[in-house]
N, C-alpha and C positions, 0 to 999 in steps of 0.2 A: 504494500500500500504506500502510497506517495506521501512524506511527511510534510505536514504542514503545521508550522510554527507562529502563533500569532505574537505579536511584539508592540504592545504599548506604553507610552514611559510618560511620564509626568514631569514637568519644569515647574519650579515656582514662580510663574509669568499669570499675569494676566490673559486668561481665554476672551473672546469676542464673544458676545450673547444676543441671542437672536432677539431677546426680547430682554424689558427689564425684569433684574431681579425684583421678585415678588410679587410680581402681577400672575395672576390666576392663567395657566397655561390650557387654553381653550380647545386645544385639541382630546382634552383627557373631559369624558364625560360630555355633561352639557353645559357650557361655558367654562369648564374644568371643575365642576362638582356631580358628584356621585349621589345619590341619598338612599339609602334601603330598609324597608323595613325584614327582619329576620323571622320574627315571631312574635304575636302579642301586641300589647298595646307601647312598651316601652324597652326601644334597644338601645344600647349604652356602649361607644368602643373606650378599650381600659389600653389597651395594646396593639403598635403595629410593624410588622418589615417588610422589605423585599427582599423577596428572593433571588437568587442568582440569575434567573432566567427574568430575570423583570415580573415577575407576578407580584401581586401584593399582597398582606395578608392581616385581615382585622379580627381580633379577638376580644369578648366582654362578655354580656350576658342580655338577655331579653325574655320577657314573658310578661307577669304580670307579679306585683311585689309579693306576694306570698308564697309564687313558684318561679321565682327566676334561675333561672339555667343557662351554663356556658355556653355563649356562641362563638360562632368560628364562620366566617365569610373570605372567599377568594377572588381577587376579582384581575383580570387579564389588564395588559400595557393599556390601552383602551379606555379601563375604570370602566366595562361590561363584566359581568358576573362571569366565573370559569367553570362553564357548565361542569368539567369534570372533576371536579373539588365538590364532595359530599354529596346532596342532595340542589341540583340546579344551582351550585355556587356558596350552598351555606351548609351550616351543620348546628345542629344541636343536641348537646353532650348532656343529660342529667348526672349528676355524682351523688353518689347516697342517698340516703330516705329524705333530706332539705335540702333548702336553696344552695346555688351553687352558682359561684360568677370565676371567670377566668382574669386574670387581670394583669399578664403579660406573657411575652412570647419569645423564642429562640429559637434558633433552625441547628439542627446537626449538622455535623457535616457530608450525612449522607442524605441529607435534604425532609427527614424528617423533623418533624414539627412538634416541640417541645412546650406546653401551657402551665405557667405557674396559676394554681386554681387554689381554693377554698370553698366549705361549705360553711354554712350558719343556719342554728335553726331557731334564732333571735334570742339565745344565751348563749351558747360557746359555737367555735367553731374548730376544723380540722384542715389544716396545708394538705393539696393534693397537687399532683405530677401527675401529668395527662401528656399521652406520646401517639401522635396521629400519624400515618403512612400519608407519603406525597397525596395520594388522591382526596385525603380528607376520612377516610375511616381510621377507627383505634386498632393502634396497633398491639395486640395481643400477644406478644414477644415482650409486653412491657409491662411490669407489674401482674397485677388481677385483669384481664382483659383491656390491658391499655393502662392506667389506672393505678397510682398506689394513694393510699388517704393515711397520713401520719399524725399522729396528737402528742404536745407537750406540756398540756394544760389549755386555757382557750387561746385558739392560734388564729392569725390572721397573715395570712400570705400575699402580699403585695408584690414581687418581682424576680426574676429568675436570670441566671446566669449559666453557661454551661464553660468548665473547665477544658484544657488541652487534650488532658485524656478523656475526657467525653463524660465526666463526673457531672451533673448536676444539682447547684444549689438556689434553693428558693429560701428569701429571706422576707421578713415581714418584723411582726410581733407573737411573742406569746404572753399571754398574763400581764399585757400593757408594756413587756419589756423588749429591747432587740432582740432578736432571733435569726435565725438561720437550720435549716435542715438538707444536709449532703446525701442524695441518692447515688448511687453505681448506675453503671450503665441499663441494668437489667428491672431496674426500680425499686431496688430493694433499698432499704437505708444504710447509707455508709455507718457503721458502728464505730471506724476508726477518726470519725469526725467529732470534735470538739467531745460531749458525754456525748457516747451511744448516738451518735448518732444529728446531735443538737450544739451548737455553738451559741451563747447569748451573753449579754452584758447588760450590766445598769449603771446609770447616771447617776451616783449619789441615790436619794431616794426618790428619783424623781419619775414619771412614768415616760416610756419613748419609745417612736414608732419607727421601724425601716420603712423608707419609701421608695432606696432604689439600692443596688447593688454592680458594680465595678468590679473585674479583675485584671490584678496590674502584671505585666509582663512577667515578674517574680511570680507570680503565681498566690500574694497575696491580696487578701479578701475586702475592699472597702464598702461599707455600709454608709448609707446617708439616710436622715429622718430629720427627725424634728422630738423634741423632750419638752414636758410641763416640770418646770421646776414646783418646790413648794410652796411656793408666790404666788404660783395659778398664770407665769409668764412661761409663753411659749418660746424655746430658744433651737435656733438651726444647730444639729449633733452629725459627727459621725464617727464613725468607730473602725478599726481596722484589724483583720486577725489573718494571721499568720495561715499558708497550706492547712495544716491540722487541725485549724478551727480554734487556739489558743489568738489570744491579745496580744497584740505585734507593741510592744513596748516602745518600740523604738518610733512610734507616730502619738503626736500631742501629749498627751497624762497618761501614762498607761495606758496607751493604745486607744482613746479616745481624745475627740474635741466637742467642744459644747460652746457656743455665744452667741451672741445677737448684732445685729447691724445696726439697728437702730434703736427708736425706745421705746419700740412697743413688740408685741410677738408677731418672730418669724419662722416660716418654714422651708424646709427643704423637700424638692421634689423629682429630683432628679441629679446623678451623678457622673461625670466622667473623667478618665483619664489621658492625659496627654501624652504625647511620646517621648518627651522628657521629664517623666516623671509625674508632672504636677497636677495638682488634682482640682476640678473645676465642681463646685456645688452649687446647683440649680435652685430657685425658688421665690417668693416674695417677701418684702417687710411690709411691715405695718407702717402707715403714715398717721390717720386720724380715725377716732369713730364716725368721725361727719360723713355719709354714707358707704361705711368702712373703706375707708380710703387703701388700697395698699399698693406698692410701685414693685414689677418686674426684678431679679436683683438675682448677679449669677457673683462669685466667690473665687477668687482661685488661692489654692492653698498650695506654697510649698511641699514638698513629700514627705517632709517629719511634722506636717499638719500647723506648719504658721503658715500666717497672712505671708501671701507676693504682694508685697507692697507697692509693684512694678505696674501692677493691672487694676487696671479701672482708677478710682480713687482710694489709696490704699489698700488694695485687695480686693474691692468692692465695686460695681458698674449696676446700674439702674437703668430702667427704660418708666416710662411715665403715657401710655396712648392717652389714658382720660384720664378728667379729674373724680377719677372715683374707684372702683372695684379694679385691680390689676391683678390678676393671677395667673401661675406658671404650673403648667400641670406635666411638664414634660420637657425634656432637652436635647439637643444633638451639637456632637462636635464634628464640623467639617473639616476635611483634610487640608484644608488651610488654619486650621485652627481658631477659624473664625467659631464664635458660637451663636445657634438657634433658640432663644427659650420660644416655647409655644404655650397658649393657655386660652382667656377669657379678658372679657372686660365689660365692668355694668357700668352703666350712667344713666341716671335720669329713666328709667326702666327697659334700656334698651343694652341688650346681649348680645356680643359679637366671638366671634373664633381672632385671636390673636395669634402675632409672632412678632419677636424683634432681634436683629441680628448686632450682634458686637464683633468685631474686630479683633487681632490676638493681641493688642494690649488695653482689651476692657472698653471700646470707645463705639457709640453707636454708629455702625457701617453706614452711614450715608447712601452705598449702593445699591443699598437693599431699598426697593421702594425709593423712597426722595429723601424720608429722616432715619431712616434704619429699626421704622417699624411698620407692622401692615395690619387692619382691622378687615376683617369679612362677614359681611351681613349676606345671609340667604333668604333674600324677598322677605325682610319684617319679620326673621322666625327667631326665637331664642337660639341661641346658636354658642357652645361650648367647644374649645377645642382640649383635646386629652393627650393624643398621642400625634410625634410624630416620627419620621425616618426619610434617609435619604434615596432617589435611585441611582443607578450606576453612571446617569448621565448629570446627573447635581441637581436634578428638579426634588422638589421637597413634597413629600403628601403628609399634609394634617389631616386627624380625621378624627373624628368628635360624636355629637349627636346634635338634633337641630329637633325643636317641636314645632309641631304645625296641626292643629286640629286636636288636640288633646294628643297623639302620640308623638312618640317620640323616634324618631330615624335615626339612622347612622348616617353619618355625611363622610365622604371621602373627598379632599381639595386638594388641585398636585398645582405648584406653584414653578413656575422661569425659576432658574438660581446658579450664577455665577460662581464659581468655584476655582482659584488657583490652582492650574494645573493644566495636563494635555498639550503636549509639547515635544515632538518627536524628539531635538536637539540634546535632550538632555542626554542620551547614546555619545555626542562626543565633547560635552561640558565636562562629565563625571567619568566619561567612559566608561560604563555599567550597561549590560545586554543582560536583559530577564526575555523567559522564552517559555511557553508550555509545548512538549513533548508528544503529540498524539499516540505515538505507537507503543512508547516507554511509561504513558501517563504519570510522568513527572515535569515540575517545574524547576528550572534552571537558570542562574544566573552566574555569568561572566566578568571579572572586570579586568582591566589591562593594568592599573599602577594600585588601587586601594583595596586593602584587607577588606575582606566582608566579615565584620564582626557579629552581625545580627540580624533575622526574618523573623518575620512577623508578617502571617495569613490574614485579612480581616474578608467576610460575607460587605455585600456591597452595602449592606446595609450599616456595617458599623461593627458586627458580632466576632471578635478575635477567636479564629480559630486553631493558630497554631504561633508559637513564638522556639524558633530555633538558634541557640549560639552556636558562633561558625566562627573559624581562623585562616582563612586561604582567602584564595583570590576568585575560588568560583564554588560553587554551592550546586545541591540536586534535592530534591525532595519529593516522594510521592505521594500524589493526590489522587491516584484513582478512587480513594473511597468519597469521594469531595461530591456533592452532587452536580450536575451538570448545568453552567453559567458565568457567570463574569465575580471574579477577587482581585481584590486590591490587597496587593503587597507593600512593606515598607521595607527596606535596607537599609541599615544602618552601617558605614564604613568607621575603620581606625581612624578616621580626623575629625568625627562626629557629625560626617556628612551623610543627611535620609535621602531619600531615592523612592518616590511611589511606581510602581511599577505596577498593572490592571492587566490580568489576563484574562481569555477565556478560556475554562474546562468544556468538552465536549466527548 
């Protein structure tokens, strides 16, 4: 068979864009919005990515409040539903005898579909790990029928990570405290994580919630939430624990940081990490009670959890759309290390889907839109944004829920978005050649003068799936088990020089 080698490389240049960043990209949908209803009278998306093949993927819950059940909807480059994904493009998953909502998502790397879920049956509840085959059915290889449901007291599972070796952890709360719980591949509970199974930590005596979870090229664990001191002040936390599910000492106080930005309570909702290290924490402050005023507000923290005093204003960068309700329900770092919060914004009784981008040193990107933030109203409807993610081409989809007639829809919006990068040139700036192998299915890279120190696999969506140290001048690695689509590679050389490099498997 004739080999054929694709080869795309990334410069940190300026790309040309067809359109401005942040204007709604009208070929996705109808004006570039989606809206669906799943089931019932109220669906709600918690979760979403793309896939390597450009598919999209929304995960939450929908029915009616006393039986709501996790949903799962697919929907093709288009933003038309992917007839072959479950039931005409959706699925609905019950778990145990109660309600049950999915509330984030991960892909393997053999392109199955990993759901950090919980149930509640309006006293406690139970962390469950749900593992779907490509098409959208459970996959029965995993757990009880697809299915493992673990308890450490009452748990609440807000977001999922999966590890290099294919280990998954969902962290949330149990018993109002951090939490975390490691599965094996097979669904079983890792025993050898943190107890039995369980990883947690407390703030003094304060109560506090995971809302998002990070893993850092080491392979340790960061947690970000929010904690109620005994004041009854809400203060942005996160916590950091070592592979084994022990408190990595060596980040803030014992392996924790707790504070506030400003002088009323804030939260964190979202977490990421940078490629040198440093850790970005998503969320809003509080500004006034006057119609709870609160301002957009992302963080970045050195690696031993202090303020970068370098970004934003002291560590700190703010976005403001109205004078009123500002919330962040979600974050993305682009590989320019620009950052996305996305969320909400009320004023005057009117509910919009938000975003606003910042820049890598904290300052709002002007390119984005005109001031470096964007409001979307869908025809007068309440409109929330929850999650978003990137596609392989830098268009962004938020996707939320929007009411219109007493229910409630899921809205999907794929937005224009410039992105640093795409640039054949950098082959003889760096002299660096990445290449995928069809016959060998491995990916390989070359360079002619600089050590390749380090790879790092990311899904195009953002989901690191593999990080290798390396000492030579060329590199090989096999990805047959990758599922079939487009990864973005980083290289990092001996003079601290990165190199994004995007291939496609096939």
């Amino acid at each position: 068979m004739k080999k054929l080698y694709t080869l795309v490389l990334f410069l940190i240049s300026l790309t040309v864009a067809n359109s401005q960043s942040g204007a709604l990209d009208t070929s996705f949908g109808t004006d570039g919005i989606v809206t669906t209803v799943i089931s019932g009278t109220y669906n709600y998306t918690t979760g979403t990515l793309v896939q390597p093949d450009g598919k999209i993927i929304l995960v939450g819950y929908a029915g009616e409040p006393s039986t709501y059940k996790v949903a799962v909807a697919r929907y093709n480059t288009d933003g038309s539903l992917d007839t072959s994904f479950g039931t005409a493009g959706t699925q609905i998953i019950p778990i145990g005898a109660a309600k049950s909502f999915a509330m984030d998502v991960a892909l393997q790397m053999d392109g199955k579909i990993i759901l950090a879920a919980r149930t509640w049956d309006d006293v406690t509840g139970d962390f469950a790990v749900v593992r779907l085959n490509d098409n959208g059915t459970l996959d029965t290889n995993f757990g009880t029928n697809g299915i493992t449901i673990v308890n450490n007291g009452s748990d609440v599972a807000e977001t999922v990570a999966i590890q290099n070796d294919g280990k998954i952890i969902l962290a949330g709360f149990s018993d109002d405290t951090y939490s975390a719980a490691r599965f094996n591949t097979d669904g079983t509970l890792d025993t050898s994580f943190g107890t039995n199974g369980w990883a947690s930590t407390q703030f003094d005596t304060s109560l506090s919630f995971v809302r998002d979870i990070a893993i850092q090229d080491d392979g340790k664990i960061l947690m970000g939430g929010f904690n109620i001191t005994m004041a009854n002040r809400f203060e942005m936390s996160a916590a950091r624990f070592n592979e084994d599910g022990t408190l990595d000492t060596s980040f803030g106080t014992d392996g924790k940081v707790w504070f506030n930005i400003g002088a009323g309570n804030d939260f964190v909702e979202s977490v990421a990490i940078q490629g040198d290290g440093k850790i970005l924490i998503g969320g809003h402050k509080w500004i006034s009670d006057l119609e709870q005023r609160h301002d957009l507000a992302v963080v970045r923290l050195n690696s031993d959890g202090t303020f970068d005093n370098s970004y934003g204003s002291s560590g700190v960068a703010t976005a403001r759309l109205v004078d009123g309700s500002n919330y962040t329900a979600a974050m993305i770092l682009q590989p320019d290390n620009k950052v996305v919060l996305a969320g909400s914004t009320v004023f005057q009784g009117e509910y919009n889907m938000a975003m606003a981008r910042f820049d890598a040193a904290g300052i709002l990107d002007t390119s984005f839109d005109t001031d470096g933030m964007v409001s979307t109203d869908i025809n007068g409807r309440e409109d929330y944004g929850d999650a978003i993610t990137l596609q392989e081409d830098g268009k962004i989809i938020l996707a939320g829920n929007s009411f219109t007639g007493g229910v409630s829809e899921i809205v999907v919006a794929r937005f224009d978005n410039d992105i640093l990068g795409l640039n054949d040139s950098t082959v003889n700036e760096n002299q660096i050649v990445g290449f995928y192998n069809s016959d060998s299915k491995t990916f390989n890279v070359q360079s002619e003068t600089e050590t390749i120190k380090k790879v790092s696999i990311f899904t195009i969506s953002g989901q690191g799936l593999a990080t290798i140290d390396n000492n030579a001048l060329s590199f090989s690695t096999d990805v047959s088990a990758f599922a079939e689509g487009i990864y973005i590679v980083i290289i990092t050389t001996n003079n601290n020089r990165s190199n994004a490099i995007k291939f496609l498997k096939y």
